[in-house]
C-alpha positions in Angstrom: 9.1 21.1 -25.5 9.7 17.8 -23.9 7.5 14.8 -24.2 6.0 14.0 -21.1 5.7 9.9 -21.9 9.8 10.3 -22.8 9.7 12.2 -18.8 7.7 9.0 -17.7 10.8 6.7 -19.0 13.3 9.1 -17.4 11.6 8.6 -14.1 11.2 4.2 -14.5 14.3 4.6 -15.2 15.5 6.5 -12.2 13.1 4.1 -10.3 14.0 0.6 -11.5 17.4 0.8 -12.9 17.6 -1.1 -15.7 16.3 -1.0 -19.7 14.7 -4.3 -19.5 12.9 -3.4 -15.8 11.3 -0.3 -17.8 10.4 -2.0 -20.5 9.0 -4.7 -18.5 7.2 -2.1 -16.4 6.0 -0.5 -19.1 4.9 -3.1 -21.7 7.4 -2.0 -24.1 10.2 -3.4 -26.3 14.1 -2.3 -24.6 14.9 -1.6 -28.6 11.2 0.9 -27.9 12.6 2.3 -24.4 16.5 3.1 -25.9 14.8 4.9 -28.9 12.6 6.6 -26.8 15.6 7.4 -24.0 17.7 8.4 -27.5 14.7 10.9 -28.2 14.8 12.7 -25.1 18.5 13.0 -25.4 18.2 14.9 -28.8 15.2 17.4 -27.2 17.3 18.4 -23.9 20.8 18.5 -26.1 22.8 17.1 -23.5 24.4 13.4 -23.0 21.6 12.1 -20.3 23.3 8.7 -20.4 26.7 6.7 -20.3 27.3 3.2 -20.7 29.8 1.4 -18.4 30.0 -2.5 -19.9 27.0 -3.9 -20.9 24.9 -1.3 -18.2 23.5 1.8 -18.3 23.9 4.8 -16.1 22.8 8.4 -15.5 25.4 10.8 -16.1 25.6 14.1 -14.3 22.9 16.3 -16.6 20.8 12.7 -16.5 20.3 12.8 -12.8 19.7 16.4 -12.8 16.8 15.7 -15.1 15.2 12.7 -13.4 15.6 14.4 -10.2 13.6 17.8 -11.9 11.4 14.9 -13.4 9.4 14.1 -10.5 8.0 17.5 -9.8 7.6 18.4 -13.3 5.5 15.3 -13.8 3.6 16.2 -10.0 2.8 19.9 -11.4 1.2 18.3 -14.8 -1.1 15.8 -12.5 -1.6 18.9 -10.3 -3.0 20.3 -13.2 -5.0 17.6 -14.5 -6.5 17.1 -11.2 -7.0 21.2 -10.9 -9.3 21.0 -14.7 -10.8 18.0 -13.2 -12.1 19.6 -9.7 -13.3 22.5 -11.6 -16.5 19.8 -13.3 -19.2 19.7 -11.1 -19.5 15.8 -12.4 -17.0 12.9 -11.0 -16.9 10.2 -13.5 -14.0 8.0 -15.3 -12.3 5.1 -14.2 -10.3 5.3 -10.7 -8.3 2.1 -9.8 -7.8 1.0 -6.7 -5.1 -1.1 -4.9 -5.5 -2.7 -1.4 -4.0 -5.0 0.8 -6.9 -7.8 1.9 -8.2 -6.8 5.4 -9.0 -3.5 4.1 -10.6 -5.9 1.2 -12.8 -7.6 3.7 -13.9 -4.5 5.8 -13.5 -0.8 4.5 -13.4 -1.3 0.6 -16.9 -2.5 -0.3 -19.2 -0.2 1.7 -16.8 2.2 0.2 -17.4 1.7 -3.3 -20.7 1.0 -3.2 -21.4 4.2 -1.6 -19.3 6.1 -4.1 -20.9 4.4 -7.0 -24.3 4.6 -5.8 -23.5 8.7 -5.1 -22.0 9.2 -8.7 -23.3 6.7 -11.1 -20.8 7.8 -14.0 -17.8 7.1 -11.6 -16.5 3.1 -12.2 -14.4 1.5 -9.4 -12.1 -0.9 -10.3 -10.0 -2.7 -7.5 -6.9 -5.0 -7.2 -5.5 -6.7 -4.4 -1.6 -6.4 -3.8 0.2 -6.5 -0.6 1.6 -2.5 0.6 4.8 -2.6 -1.3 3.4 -4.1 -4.7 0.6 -1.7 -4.1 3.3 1.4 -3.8 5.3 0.7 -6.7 2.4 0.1 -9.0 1.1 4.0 -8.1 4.5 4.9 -8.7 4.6 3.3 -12.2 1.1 4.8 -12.7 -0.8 1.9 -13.0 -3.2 2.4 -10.5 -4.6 6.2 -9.1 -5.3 4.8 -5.0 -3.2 2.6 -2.9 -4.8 1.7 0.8 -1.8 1.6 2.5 -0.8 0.0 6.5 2.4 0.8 8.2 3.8 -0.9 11.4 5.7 0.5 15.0 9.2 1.2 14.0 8.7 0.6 10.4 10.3 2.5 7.7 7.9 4.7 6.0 7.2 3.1 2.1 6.1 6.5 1.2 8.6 9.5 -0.1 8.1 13.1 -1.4 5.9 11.5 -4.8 3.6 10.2 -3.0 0.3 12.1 -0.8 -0.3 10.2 1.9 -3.4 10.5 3.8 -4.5 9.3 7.4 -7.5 6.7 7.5 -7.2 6.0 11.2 -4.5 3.8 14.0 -6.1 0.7 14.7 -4.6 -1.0 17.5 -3.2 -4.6 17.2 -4.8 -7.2 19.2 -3.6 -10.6 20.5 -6.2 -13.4 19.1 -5.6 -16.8 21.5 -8.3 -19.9 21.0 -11.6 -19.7 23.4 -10.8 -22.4 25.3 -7.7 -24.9 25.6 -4.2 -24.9 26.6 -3.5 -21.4 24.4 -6.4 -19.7 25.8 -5.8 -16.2 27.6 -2.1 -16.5 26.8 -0.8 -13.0 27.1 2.4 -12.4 24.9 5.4 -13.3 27.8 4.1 -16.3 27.7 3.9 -17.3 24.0 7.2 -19.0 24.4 7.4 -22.2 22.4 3.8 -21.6 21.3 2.3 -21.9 17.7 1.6 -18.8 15.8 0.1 -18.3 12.4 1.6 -14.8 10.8 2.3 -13.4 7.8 5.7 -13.9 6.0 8.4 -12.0 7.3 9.0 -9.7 4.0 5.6 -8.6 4.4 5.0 -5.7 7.2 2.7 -7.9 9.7 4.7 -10.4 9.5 7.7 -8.6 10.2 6.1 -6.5 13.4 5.2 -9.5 14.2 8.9 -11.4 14.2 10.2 -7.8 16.3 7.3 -7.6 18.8 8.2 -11.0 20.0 12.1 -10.3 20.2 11.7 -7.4 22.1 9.5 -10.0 24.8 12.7 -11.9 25.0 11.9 -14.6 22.3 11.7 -15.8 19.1 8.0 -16.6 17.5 7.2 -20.3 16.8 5.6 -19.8 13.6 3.8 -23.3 12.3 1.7 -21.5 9.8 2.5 -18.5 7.4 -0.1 -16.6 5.9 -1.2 -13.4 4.9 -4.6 -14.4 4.9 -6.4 -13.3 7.7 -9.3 -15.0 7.8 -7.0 -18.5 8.0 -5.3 -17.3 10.5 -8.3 -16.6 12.7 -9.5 -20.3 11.7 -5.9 -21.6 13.3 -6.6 -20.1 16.4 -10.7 -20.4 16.5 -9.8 -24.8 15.7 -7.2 -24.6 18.8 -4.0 -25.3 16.7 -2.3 -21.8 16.9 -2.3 -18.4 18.5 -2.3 -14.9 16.4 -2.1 -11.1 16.2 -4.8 -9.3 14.2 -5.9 -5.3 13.8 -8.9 -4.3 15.7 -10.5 -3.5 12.7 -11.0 -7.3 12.0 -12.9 -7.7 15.1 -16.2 -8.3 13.9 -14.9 -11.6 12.0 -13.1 -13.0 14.7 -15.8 -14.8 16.1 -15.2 -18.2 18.6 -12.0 -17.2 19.8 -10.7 -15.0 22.4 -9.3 -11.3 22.1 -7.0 -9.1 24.1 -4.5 -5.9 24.0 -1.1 -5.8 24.0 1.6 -4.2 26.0 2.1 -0.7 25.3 -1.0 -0.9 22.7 1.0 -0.9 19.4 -1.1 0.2 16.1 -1.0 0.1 12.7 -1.5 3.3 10.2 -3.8 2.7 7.9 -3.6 5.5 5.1 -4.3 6.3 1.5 -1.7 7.3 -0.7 -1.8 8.7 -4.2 1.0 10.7 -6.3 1.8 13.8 -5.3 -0.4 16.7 -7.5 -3.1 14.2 -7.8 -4.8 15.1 -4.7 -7.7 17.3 -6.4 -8.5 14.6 -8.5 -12.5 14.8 -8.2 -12.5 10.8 -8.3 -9.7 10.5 -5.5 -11.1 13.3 -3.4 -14.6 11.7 -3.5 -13.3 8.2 -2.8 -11.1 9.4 0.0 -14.0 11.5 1.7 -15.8 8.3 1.0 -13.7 5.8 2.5 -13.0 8.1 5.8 -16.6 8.0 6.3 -16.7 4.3 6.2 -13.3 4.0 8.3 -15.1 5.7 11.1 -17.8 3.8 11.2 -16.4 0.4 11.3 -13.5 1.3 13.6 -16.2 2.1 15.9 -18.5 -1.0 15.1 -15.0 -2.8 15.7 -14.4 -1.1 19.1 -17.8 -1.9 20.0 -17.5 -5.4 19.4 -14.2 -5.9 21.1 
């Protein structure tokens, strides 16, 4: 029989690379991961590892294994989650990841809904940008990421993860309510300040390819991934931005418009795959859905 928390090694391993990166991942010693990596040799009885220098590699059979690994650690969540569904209680822990405009809008009707409808069930939640978020479900740290993806991104997601759709919520061009940057539609944002998010982060990146393909590259004067600064930049007159409708009832004092074409983002949940059934996920996912619809159209309304 093979030990599932050896399986879990196999797979950081696959995911990160490296002995130290597990262990670091993992809150163990690398002397704790190799014995543990030796182990797993000695149940399978085949060589699962090589060195080459002072690194460490899959061999053939290894990569075989990880591979297998992923579904055979998918079907033991899927069964977990299967036992789980079959309580008529939801209760436990379920921790939650999400990027900060979902903090701000969806997330805390959310919970308080879910707690208030199941009292044994505790919510705790985290705030980590998309691709943190990702690879902390991956390393099983958390049980829910709230996930946003970008025109022309690459997906984050692969085969471990279940993604599910909250909603598209079109982008929005946010120029000051009155002054020289007022009513600017995006030709003309030229030479003209604009508050954004960094470029490694998926915002900020749109962001940086929307205003290529308009024939020009974006002044930025201010990076943030803080919404609500960004909105203060524009509402005090000293830049122009580019915000999700779904932020539309904060953006007060300033002066909102589409863009060409009507871009969107995805906003989605994503859990690992066979975890689905999870009472607790399928409650908070019903949950925040409800929510999503309601604001998106409070949002909509307000625009």
């Amino acid at each position: 029989m093979l030990n599932l928390n050896r399986l879990h090694i196999l797979q950081e391993f696959h995911r990160l690379g490296t002995i130290t990166a597990v262990a670091e991942s993992m809150n163990y010693s690398r002397s704790a991961i190799s014995q543990q990596m030796a182990l797993l040799e000695k149940e399978i009885g085949v060589k699962l590892f090589e060195k080459s220098g002072r690194n460490l590699y899959f061999t053939e059979q290894g990569e075989v294994l990880a591979t297998e690994t992923h579904a055979i650690m998918a079907a033991v969540d899927h069964a977990r989650a299967a036992v789980l569904d079959s309580l008529s209680e939801v209760s436990g822990t379920l921790k939650v990841t999400s990027f900060q405009s979902l903090l701000f809008t969806l997330a805390p009707t959310a919970i308080a809904r879910l707690t208030e409808k199941y009292p044994h069930l505790q919510v705790e939640i985290s705030q980590l940008e998309v691709t943190a978020a990702l690879e902390e479900l991956r390393a099983r740290r958390v049980d829910v990421a709230l996930g946003e993806e970008y025109p022309v991104e690459v997906p984050l997601v692969d085969a471990s993860i279940h993604r599910e759709l909250l909603f598209e919520d079109p982008m929005l061009l946010v120029t000051p309510a009155s002054g020289p940057y007022s009513g600017l539609t995006l030709p003309e944002l030229r030479d003209i300040p604009i508050a954004i998010d960094p470029p490694d982060l998926p915002a900020g990146e749109w962001v940086h390819r929307l205003c290529r393909r308009a024939g020009f590259e974006p002044r930025v004067t201010f990076e943030t991934s803080d919404p609500m600064l960004q909105a203060h930049l524009v509402r005090s007159g000293l830049a122009v931005t580019f915000s999700p409708t779904l932020l539309t009832p904060m953006l007060e004092g300033v002066h909102v418009q589409p863009l060409p074409g009507n871009p969107t983002r995805t906003l989605y949940t994503a859990v690992r795959e066979g975890r689905q059934r999870h009472p607790a996920i399928k409650a908070f996912r019903r949950t925040l859905a409800h929510v999503a619809k309601e604001s998106y159209l409070e949002a909509r309304l307000v625009e």
